[in-house]
C-alpha positions as CSV (number, residue, x, y, z in Angstrom):
1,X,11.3,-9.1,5.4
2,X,11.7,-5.4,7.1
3,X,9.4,-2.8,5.9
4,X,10.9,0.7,5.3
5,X,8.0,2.4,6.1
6,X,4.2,1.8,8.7
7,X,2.2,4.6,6.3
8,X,2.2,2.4,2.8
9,X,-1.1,0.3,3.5
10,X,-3.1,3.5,4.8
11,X,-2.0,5.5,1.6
12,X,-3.3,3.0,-0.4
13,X,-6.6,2.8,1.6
14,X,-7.1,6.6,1.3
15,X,-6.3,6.2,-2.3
16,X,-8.4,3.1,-3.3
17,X,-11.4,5.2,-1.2
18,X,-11.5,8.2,-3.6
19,X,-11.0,5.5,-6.3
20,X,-7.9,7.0,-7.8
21,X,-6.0,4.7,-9.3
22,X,-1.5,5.3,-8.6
23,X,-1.5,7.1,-11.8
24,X,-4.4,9.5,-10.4
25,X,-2.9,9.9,-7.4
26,X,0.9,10.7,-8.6
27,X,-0.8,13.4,-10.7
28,X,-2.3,15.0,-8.0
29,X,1.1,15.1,-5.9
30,X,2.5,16.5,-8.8
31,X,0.2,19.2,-9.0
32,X,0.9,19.6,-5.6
33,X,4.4,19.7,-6.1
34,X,5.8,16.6,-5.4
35,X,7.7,14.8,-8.5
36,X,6.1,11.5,-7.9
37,X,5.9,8.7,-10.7
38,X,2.9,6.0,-10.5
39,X,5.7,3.1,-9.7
40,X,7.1,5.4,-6.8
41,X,3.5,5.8,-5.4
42,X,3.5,1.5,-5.9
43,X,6.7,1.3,-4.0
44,X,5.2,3.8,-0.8
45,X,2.1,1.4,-0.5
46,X,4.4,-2.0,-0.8
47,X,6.7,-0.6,1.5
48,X,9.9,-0.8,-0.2
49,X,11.5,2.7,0.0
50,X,11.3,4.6,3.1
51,X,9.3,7.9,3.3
52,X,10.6,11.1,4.4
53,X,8.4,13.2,6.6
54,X,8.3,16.0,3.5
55,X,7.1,13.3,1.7
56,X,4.6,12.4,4.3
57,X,3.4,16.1,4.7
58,X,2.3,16.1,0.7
59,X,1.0,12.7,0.7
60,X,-1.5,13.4,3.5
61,X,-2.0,17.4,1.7
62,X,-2.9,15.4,-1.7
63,X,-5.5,12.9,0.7
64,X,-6.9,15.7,2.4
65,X,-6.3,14.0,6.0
66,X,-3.9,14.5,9.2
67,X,-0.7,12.9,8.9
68,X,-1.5,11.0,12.0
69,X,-4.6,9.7,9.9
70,X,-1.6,7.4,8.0
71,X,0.2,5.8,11.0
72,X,-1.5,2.3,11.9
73,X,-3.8,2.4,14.7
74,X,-1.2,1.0,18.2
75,X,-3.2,-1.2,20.4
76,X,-2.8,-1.3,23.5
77,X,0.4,-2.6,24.2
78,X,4.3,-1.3,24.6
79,X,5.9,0.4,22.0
80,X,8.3,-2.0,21.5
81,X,6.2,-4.7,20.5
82,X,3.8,-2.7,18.3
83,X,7.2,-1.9,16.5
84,X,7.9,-5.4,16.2
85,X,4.9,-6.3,15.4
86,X,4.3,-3.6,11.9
87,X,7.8,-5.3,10.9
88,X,6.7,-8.5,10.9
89,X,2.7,-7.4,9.3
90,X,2.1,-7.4,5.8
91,X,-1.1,-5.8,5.7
């Protein structure tokens, strides 16, 4: 299976750490002015749609961290294989 985006298992790490639930957390990029539903915010941390980097911009405003704070930590190795390795990881 290809992933269509790296960020969905950080979101949901941020998220589950403040103890919002998806619900909570769509509100809140709502209110930030995102038009989110609860089953979009599902589909960003399963990683079936791709995320655009507006997108990315409010979901790390609505976390309160650095974007880079939702990319998966790269190891030391090429950037090829890390690539090929967050397609094959399901987190």
């Amino acid at each position: 299976m290809r992933f269509k985006n790296n960020i969905g298992p950080q979101v949901r790490r941020f998220r589950e750490a403040r103890r919002w639930s998806q619900s909570k957390f769509a509100v809140k990029l709502q209110l930030a002015g995102y038009d989110i539903s609860r089953t979009s915010v599902s589909k960003i941390e399963n990683r079936t749609v791709f995320v655009t980097d507006r997108q990315l911009l409010f979901l790390a405003e609505a976390l309160n961290v650095p974007v880079q704070d939702l990319f998966p930590v790269r190891q030391n190795c090429r950037l090829f294989e890390f690539l090929a390795k967050l397609e094959r990881t399901r987190f």
